[in-house]
N, C-alpha and C positions, 0 to 999 in steps of 0.2 A: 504494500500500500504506500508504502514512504516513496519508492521508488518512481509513484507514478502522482505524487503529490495529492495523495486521497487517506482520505481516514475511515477509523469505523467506530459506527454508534452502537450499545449495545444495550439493550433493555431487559430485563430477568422479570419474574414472577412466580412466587413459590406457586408449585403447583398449577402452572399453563405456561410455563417453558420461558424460553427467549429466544430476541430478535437480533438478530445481528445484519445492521443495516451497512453498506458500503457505501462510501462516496468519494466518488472521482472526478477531476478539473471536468470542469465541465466543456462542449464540444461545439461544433458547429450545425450540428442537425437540431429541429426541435424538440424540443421537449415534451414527452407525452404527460399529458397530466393521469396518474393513477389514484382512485378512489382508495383509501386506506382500508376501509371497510369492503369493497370489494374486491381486495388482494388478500382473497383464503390462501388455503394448503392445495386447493384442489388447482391454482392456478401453477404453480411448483411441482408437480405430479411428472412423474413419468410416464410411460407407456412405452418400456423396455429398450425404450435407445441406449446405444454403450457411448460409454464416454471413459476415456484413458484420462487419468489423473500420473502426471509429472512429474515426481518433487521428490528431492532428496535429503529430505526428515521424513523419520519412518514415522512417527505418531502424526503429522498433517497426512500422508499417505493414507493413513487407518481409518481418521476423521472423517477423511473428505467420504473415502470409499463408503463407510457405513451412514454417512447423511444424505449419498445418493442413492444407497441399495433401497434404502428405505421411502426416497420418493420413489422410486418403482423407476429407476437406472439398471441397467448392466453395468455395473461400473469395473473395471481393472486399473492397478497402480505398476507402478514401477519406478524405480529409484535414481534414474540418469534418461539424457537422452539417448545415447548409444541404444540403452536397455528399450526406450519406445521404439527406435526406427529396426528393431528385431520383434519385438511385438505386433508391429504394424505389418511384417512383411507376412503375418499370418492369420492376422487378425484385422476386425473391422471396428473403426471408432467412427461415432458419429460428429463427440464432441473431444477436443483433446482439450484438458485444463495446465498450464504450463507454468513452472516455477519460473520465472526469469533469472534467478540467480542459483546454480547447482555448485557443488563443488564435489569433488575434481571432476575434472570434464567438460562435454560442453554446457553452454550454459540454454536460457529457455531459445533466445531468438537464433542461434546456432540451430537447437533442437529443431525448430521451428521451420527455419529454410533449409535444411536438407529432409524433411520430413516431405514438403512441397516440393521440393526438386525430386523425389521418389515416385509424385505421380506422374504412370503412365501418362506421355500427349501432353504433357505441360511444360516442360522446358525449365532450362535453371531459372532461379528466386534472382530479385534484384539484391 
């Protein structure tokens, strides 16, 4: 989050959980406005898309994984990029979530442009 000059807000409630809200510089497209009371759990849900989580801490690896099984994700982890772009040559992600900073190795935006330069018919990343 520091990385990208954003922060995060975090609200708790014994017994109905917490919210952990993100925020990041904001951008040039519009801003949608979203109904707080209309942003259930049902809008967060999956319907078993995979998505590869990135990151080289094994407890954020464990975290991320068991907060998407449970929105109804496929989720898989792995610990390096190296370790994704052998994941990927056998496996299907819909969503990939990317640490940007790994160590030792490469890091997320490395991981990132040779993962896209992998796909068939697309040509090297800039």
């Amino acid at each position: 989050m520091k990385d990208h000059n954003g922060y995060i807000d975090v609200q708790s409630e014994r017994g109905k959980g917490s919210t952990f809200a993100l925020y990041f510089p904001a951008t040039r497209e519009e801003e949608l406005a979203i109904d707080q009371e209309a942003a259930s759990a049902d809008v967060l849900m999956g319907h078993g898309e995979s998505i590869l989580v990135v990151d080289d801490v094994q407890e954020q690896r464990e975290l991320a994984v068991s907060m998407l099984t449970r929105l109804g994700y496929q989720a898989g982890a792995v610990s390096s990029g190296e370790e994704a772009l052998n994941y990927l040559k056998t496996n299907r992600a819909d969503l990939i979530v990317l640490d940007m900073i790994m160590d030792p190795g490469m890091d997320g935006l490395e991981t990132y442009r040779r993962i896209l330069d992998s796909i068939p018919g697309r040509g090297p990343s800039l």
